[in-house]
Residue frames relative to the residue before (quaternion, step in Angstrom):
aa qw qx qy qz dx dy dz
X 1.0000 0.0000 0.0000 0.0000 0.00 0.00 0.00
X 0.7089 0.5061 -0.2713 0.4095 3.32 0.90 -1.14
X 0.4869 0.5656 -0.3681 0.5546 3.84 1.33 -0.97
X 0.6672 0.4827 -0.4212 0.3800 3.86 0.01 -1.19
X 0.7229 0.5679 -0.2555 0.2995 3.35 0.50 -1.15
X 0.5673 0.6353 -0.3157 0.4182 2.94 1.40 -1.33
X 0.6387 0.6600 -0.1646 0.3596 3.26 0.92 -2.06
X 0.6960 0.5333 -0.2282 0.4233 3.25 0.79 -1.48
X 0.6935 0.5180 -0.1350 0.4822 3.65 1.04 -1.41
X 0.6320 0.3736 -0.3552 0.5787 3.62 1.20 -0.16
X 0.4882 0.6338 -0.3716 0.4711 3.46 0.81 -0.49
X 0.7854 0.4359 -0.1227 0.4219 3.61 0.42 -1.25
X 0.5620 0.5191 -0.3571 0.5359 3.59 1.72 -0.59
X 0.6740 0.5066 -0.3363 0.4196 3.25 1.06 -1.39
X 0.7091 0.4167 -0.3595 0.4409 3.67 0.63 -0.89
X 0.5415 0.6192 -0.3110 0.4761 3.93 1.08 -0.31
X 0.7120 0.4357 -0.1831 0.5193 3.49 0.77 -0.81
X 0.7011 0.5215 -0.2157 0.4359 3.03 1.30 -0.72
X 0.5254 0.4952 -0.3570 0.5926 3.77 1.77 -0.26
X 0.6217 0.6046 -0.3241 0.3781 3.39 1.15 -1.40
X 0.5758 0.5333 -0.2633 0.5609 3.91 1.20 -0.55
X 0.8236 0.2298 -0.2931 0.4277 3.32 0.10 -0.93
X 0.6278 0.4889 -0.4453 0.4106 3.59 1.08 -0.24
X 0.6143 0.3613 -0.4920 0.5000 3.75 0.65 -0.19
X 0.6712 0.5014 -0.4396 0.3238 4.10 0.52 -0.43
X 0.6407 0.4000 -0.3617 0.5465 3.57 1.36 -0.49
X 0.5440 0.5096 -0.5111 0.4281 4.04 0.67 0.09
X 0.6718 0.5344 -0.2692 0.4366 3.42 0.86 -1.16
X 0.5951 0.4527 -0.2576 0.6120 4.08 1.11 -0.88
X 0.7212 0.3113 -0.3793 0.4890 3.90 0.32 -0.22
X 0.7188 0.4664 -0.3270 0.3986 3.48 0.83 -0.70
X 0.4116 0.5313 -0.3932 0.6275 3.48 1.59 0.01
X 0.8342 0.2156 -0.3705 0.3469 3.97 0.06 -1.07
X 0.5799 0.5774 -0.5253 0.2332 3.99 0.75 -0.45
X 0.8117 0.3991 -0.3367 0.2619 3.49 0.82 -0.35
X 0.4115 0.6530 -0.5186 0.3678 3.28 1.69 0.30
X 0.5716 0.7364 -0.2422 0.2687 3.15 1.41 -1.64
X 0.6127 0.4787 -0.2190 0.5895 3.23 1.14 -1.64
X 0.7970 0.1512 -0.2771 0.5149 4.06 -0.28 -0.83
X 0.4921 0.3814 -0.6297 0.4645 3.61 -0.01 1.15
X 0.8258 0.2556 -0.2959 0.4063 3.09 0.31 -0.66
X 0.5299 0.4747 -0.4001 0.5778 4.34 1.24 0.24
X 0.9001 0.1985 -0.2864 0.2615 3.16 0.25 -0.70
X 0.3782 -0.6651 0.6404 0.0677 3.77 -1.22 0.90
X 0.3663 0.6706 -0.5868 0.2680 2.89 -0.19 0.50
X 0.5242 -0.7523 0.3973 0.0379 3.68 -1.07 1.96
X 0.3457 0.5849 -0.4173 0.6035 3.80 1.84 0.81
X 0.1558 -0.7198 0.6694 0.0976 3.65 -0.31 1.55
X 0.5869 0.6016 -0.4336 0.3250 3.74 0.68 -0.10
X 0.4928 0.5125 -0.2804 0.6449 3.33 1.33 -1.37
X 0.8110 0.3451 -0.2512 0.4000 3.61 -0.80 -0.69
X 0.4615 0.4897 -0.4888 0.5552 3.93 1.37 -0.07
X 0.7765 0.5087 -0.1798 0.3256 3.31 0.13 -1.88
X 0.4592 0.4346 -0.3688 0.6813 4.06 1.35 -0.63
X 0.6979 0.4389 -0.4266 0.3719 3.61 -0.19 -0.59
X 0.8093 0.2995 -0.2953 0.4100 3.53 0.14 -0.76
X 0.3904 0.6414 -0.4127 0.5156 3.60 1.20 -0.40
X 0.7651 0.4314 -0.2582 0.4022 3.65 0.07 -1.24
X 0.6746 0.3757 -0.3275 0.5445 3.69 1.24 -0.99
X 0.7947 0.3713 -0.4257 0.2222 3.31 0.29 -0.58
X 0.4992 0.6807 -0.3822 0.3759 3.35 1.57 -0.08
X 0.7465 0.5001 -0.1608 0.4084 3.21 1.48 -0.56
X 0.5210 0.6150 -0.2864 0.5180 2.82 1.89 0.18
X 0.5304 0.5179 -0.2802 0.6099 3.46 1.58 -1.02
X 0.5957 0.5852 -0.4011 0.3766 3.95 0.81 -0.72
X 0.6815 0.5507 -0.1513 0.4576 3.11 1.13 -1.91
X 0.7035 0.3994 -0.2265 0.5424 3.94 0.69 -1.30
X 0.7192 0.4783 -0.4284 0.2656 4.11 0.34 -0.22
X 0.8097 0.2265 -0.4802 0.2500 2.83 0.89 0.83
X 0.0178 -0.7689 0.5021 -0.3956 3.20 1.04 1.32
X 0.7529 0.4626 -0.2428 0.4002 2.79 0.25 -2.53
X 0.6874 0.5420 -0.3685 0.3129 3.83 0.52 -1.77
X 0.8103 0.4511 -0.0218 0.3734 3.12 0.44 -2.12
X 0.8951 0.2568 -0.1180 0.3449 4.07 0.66 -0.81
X 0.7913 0.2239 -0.3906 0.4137 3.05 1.29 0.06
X 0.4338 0.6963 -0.4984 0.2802 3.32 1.07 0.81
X 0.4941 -0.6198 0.4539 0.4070 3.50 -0.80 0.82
X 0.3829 -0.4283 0.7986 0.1793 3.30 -2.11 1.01
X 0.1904 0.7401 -0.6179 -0.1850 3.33 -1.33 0.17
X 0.7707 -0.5042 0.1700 0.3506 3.20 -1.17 1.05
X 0.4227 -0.6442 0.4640 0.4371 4.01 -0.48 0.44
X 0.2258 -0.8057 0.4422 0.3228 3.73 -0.79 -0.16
X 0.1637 -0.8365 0.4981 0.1592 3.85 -0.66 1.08
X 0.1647 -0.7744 0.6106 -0.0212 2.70 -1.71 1.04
């Protein structure tokens, strides 16, 4: 009984830590995309290069936004509990 618990209570750190990661990696990926978002869309500026190079920054940050949690949540392995 006592071993289950134990098990059970590491489990739960491991699955805690594990939101605790992906929530500071998706704060850090949004906090990267509001301000491209905001100076793509404020700033004007007549350099089609600059305005290429904000552009793809902004998508690909939002792609890394869109795909982290895939990465966190689906392709890590569940493994089976063991009974005893």
């Amino acid at each position: 009984m006592f071993a289950e618990n134990g098990e059970s209570s590491f489990i739960e750190r491991r699955r805690k830590e594990k939101m605790r990661r992906f929530m500071v990696c998706e704060g850090v990926t949004v906090g990267i995309l509001l301000p491209l978002m905001i100076l793509g869309l404020k700033l004007d500026t007549p350099t089609v290069a600059l305005r290429w190079i904000l552009n793809i920054l902004t998508i690909s940050t939002a792609a890394a936004a869109a795909s982290l949690p895939i990465l966190f949540f689906a392709l890590t392995p569940t493994l089976p509990e063991i009974e005893r």
